[in-house]
Each structure stands twice: as structure tokens, then as C-alpha cells.
C-alpha positions in Angstrom: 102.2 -33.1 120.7 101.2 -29.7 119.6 102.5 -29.2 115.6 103.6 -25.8 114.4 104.2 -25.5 110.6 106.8 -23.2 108.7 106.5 -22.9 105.4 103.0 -23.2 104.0 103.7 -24.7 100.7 101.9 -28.2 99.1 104.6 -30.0 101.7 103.8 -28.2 104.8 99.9 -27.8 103.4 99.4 -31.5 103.1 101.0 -32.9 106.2 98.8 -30.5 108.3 95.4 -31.4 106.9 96.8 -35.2 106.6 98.1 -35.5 110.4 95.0 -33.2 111.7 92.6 -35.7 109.8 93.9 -38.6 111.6 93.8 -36.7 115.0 97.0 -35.1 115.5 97.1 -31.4 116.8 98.1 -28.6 114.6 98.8 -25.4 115.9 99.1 -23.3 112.7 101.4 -22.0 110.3 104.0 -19.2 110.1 104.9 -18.3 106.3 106.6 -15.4 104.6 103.8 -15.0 102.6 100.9 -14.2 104.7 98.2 -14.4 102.0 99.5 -18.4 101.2 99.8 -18.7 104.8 96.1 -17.4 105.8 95.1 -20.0 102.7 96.6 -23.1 104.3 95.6 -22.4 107.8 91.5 -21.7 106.5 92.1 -25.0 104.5 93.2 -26.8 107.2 91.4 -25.5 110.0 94.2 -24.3 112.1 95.5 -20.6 112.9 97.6 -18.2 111.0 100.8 -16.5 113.3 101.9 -13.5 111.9 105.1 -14.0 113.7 107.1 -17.0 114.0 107.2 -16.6 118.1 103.8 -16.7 118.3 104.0 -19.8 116.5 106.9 -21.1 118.3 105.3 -20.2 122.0 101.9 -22.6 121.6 104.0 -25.7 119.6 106.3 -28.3 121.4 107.0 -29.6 118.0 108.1 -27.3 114.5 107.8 -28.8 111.1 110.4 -26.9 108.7 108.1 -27.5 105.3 109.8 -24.7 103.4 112.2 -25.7 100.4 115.6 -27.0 101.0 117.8 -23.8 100.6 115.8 -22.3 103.3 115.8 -25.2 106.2 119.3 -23.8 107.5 118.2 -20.3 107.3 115.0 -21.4 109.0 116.8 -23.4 111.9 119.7 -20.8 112.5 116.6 -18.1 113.0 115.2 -20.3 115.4 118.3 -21.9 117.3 118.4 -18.1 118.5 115.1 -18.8 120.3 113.8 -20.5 123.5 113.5 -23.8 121.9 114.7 -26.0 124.8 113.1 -29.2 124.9 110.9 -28.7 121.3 111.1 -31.7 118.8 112.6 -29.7 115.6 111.8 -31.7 112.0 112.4 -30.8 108.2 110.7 -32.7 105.6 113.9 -32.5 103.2 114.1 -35.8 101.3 118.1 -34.9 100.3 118.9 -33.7 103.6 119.6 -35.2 106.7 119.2 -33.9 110.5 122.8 -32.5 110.2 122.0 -29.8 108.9 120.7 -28.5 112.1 124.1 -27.3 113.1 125.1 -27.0 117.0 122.2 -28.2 118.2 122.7 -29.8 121.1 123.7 -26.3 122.4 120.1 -25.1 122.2 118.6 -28.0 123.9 116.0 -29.2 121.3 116.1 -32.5 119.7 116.3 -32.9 115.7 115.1 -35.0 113.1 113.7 -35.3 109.8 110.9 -37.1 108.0 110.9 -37.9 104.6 107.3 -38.6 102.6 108.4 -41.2 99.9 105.4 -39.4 97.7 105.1 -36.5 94.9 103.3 -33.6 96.4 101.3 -32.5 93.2 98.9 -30.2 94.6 98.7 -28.5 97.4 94.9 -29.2 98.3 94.6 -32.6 97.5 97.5 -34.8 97.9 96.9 -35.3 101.2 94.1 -38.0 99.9 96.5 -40.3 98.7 99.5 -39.9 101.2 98.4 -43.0 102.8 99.6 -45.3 101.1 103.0 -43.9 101.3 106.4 -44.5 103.2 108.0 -41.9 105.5 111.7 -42.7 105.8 112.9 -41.1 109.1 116.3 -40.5 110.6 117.7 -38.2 113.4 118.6 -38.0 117.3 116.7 -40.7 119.1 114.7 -38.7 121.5 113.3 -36.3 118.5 112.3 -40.4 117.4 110.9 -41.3 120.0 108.9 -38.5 120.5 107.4 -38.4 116.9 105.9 -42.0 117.8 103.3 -40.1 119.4 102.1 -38.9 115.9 103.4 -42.0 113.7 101.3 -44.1 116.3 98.1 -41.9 114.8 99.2 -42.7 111.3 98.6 -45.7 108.7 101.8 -45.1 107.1 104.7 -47.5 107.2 107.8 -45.8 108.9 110.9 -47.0 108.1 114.5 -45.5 110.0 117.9 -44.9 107.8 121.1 -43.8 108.8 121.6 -40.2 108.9 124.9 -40.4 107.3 123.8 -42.7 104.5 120.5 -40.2 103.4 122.2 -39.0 100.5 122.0 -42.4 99.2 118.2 -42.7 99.9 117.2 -40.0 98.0 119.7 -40.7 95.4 117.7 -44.2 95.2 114.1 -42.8 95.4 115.1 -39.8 93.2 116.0 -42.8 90.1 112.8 -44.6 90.6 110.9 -41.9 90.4 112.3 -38.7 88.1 115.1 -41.2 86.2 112.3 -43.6 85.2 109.8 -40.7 83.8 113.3 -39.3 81.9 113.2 -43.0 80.3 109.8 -43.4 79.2 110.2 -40.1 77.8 113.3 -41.3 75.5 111.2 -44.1 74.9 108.5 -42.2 73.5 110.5 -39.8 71.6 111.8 -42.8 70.0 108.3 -43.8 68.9 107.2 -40.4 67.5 111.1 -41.0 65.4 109.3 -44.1 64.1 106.2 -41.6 62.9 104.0 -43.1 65.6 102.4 -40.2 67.2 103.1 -38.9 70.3 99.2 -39.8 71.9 99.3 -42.8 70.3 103.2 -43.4 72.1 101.3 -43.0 75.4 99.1 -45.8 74.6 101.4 -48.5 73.6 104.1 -47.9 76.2 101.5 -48.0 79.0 100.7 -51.5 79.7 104.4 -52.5 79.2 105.4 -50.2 81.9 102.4 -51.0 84.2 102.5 -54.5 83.6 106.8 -54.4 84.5 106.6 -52.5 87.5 103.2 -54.8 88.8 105.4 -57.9 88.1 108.5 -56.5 89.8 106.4 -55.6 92.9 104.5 -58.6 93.0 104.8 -60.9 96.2 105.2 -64.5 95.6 105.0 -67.3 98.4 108.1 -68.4 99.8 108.2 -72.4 101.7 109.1 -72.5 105.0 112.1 -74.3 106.3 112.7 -78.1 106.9 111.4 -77.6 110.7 107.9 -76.4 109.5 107.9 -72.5 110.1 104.8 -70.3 108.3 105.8 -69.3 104.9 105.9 -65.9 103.8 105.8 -63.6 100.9 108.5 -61.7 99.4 108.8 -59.5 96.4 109.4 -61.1 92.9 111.9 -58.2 92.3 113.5 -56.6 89.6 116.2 -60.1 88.1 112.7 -61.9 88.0 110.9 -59.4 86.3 113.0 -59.1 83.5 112.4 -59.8 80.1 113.9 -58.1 76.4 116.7 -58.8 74.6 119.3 -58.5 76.5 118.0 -60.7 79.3 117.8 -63.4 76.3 121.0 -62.7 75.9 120.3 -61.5 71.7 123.2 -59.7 71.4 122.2 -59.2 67.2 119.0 -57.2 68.2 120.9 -55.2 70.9 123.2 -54.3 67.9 120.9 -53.3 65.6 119.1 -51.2 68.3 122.2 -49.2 69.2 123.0 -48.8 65.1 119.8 -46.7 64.7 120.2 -44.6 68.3 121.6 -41.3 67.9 124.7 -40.6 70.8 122.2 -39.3 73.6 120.0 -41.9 73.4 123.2 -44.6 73.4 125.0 -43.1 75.9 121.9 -41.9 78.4 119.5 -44.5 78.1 120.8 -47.6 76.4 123.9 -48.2 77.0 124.0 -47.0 80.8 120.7 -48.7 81.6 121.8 -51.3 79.7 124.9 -52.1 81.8 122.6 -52.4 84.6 120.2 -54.7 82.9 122.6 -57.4 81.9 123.9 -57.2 85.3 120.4 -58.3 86.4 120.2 -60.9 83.7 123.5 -62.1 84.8 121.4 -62.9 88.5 118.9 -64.7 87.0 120.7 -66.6 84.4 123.9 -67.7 86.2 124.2 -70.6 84.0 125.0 -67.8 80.9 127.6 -65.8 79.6 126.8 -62.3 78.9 130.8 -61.5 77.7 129.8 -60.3 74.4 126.5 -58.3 75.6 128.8 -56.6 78.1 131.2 -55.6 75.1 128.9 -54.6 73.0 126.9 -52.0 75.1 130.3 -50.7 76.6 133.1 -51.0 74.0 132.2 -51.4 70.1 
């Protein structure tokens, strides 16, 4: 597999050096912007095309890394090509393979890969990309042919349904961008109770690591009755829970909401708390949470 890169941003920077560190081959890149182009290629070690056929002529495989707006304008440049036979990829978490319209008619095969990971810089994030997920999803020789390179990576790779991606990165996008919008309510809230901001930081940390440690934490599961191995499975968010609402204090969740301005009622507590006592309502099955659900959506 020989790897040709458009789009030399953090994306397209940190696959290259990631994938050519664990032995895969990368062509080069082809950007817009020669000077960031020239930059990723001497960072990485590969070659800079100042055309994209020059690229596309010594690459069996292309990576689309640019942003989203311009994968389509990317692939309906290159669908005018020879590119019979070439594995074509975006690294669009939002969108799926479809977006590479007609293309059976050109004779490649598409996919994309999505990096469950925040690119933060564009020359060293490839340091801690392995410990991260690539969720994958496209035609199945494109997927078949990519084993060649996931075989060269540590990464877990993990297949969804190309019509259901939207949901995906609807459900990475909460766990990652909704939970910082949270924590940041949650510390405006402190700096409302003259708690400085700094200081915010400080007490909200451990409860958030310790809460997401517990929800990913693995606990033992027995075997069945005819003896099988046991195995470990997440403790998960119903077991992790704690607060009052899981206690089912419907008296403190009033007072709460009484001091919350409309924003933080509607955006964060009320919302999230919908979702909460649902949880509570999956680990205490024995309770009624009648009056917590009225509370957080009628009074």
C-alpha cells in the first residue's frame, strides 16, 4: 500500500508520521498551501507534489485529510482522474463514504476512517493516537484492503454502518464537546458562588476524573452454570451514578433548580437531568422516580 495524503493539516499531518512510524508507506502530500505542505512532508519524511497527479500517479491508496466542506470538492476533482482500482478514504468523522458520489463509475473503491481522538497539534498528536479507536465504514473491498495498514497498527478498529454514521459522531461529539460545555456551566456556577474560577478547576477535577474512571472501570463477570472463563465488562454509566437525583432527593433537586437562572435549567439541568433519572430508574428498579420526573420537566 502506497499512501498519498491531501490536505496537510494536524489530520492529514498526524496520520502520516503515525502510520509511517509503524511502517506503513507514505508517498507524500498534495496541499493548496505549498508552504504547509513542504512543512508536513519535511516533518514527516515524505515528499511534497506540487500537483495532485503527481501525487495520484505513485499512490494506490489517497487519504482526503482536508476539512469536511472540501472532501466532495476533493473527490469530484479526482473522480475525473485515472483512479481505477485506488482505495479512496476521508477522515470525516460526520460523514460517511456516501459522499463519494457515482463511484462505482470510476472504478475505485471508498471508505472512510474515523480517529475517535482530538487532533490538538499538528506535530505532536501523533504520540498519543495509540491508544485511540478508528471507527471504519465503507465498500468492503476499500475494507479489506485497508487491513493491510490496520494490520501495522495497535489501534482497535471497529466497523459501523454507513447509513447509521450520523449517529456515531452524534454520540462521540456528546462525550466529548457536550461534556466540556457541562463542566464549563458547572464552573461558572462556582465562580456565581464567589469561588474563583482557578480554584473551580481544582474542586471539580477529581469529581469528574474519579466519575468517568468509575464508569469505565471493568469489573469481573462469573461464568455460567457449565463452567466457562469469566470475563470483564464495563461498570457503565447506571452503576456509576451517584447525586441527588439518583437518591431520588427530590427536595435538593428543587432547591437547585430555584437558584438556576433559565439557561442553566433548561441546558444543563433539566435536559441532563432527564437522562440521569432515566439511569437511576436502571439501577433502582425497585423505586419510583414519578415526582423527580415531574419536577425536572413540568413545575
Amino acid at each position: 500500500m502506497k499512501i498519498g495524503i491531501i490536505g496537510a493539516g494536524k489530520v492529514g499531518t498526524t496520520l502520516a508520521k503515525y502510520v509511517k512510524d509503524h511502517g506503513a508507506c507514505v508517498t507524500g502530500f498534495y496541499n493548496r498551501t505549498e508552504s504547509s505542505g513542504r512543512e508536513s512532508a519535511e516533518f514527516t519524511g515524505t515528499e511534497y507534489f506540487t500537483t495532485l497527479d503527481s501525487l495520484m500517479k505513485v499512490s494506490d491508496t489517497l487519504f482526503i485529510t482536508t476539512t469536511d466542506k472540501e472532501i466532495e470538492k476533493v473527490w469530484d476533482c479526482i473522480a475525473k482522474k485515472n483512479v481505477k482500482g485506488k482505495v479512496i478514504c476521508h477522515f470525516s468523522g460526520s460523514l460517511s463514504s456516501d459522499i463519494f458520489s457515482n463511484w462505482e463509475e470510476t472504478g475505485a473503491y471508498v471508505c472512510s476512517v474515523h480517529p475517535i481522538y482530538a487532533f490538538s497539534n499538528k506535530f505532536t498528536a501523533y504520540q498519543n493516537l495509540t491508544g485511540a479507536a478508528f471507527a471504519v465504514e465503507g465498500h468492503r473491498t476499500a475494507l479489506t484492503r485497508m487491513q493491510e495498514l490496520f494490520r501495522l497498527l495497535p489501534n482497535r478498529i471497529v466497523e459501523i454502518s454507513t447509513s447509521e454514521k450520523v449517529k456515531y459522531h452524534a454520540a462521540t461529539s456528546i462525550a466529548s464537546n457536550h461534556v466540556v460545555g457541562l463542566i464549563s456551566m458547572a464552573v461558572e456556577l462556582m465562580q456565581e458562588a464567589e469561588i474563583p474560577e482557578a480554584s473551580a478547576y481544582e474542586l471539580l477535577k477529581p469529581l469528574v476524573e474519579n466519575n468517568v474512571k468509575s464508569i469505565f472501570e471493568k469489573e469481573t463477570q462469573e461464568g455460567n452454570a457449565s463452567g466457562t472463563e469469566q470475563t470483564a465488562e464495563y461498570r457503565g454509566c447506571a452503576q456509576a451514578l451517584t447525586g441527588p437525583i439518583e437518591r431520588n432527593d427530590t427536595e435538593t433537586v428543587r432547591k437547585h433548580l430555584k437558584h438556576l437562572d433559565r439557561r442553566q435549567w433548561e441546558l444543563a439541568y433539566r435536559a441532563v437531568g432527564t437522562a440521569v433519572t432515566e439511569l437511576a430508574e436502571k439501577k433502582h428498579p425497585e423505586r419510583s422516580y414519578e415526582t423527580m420526573k415531574k419536577i425536572l420537566g413540568h413545575e
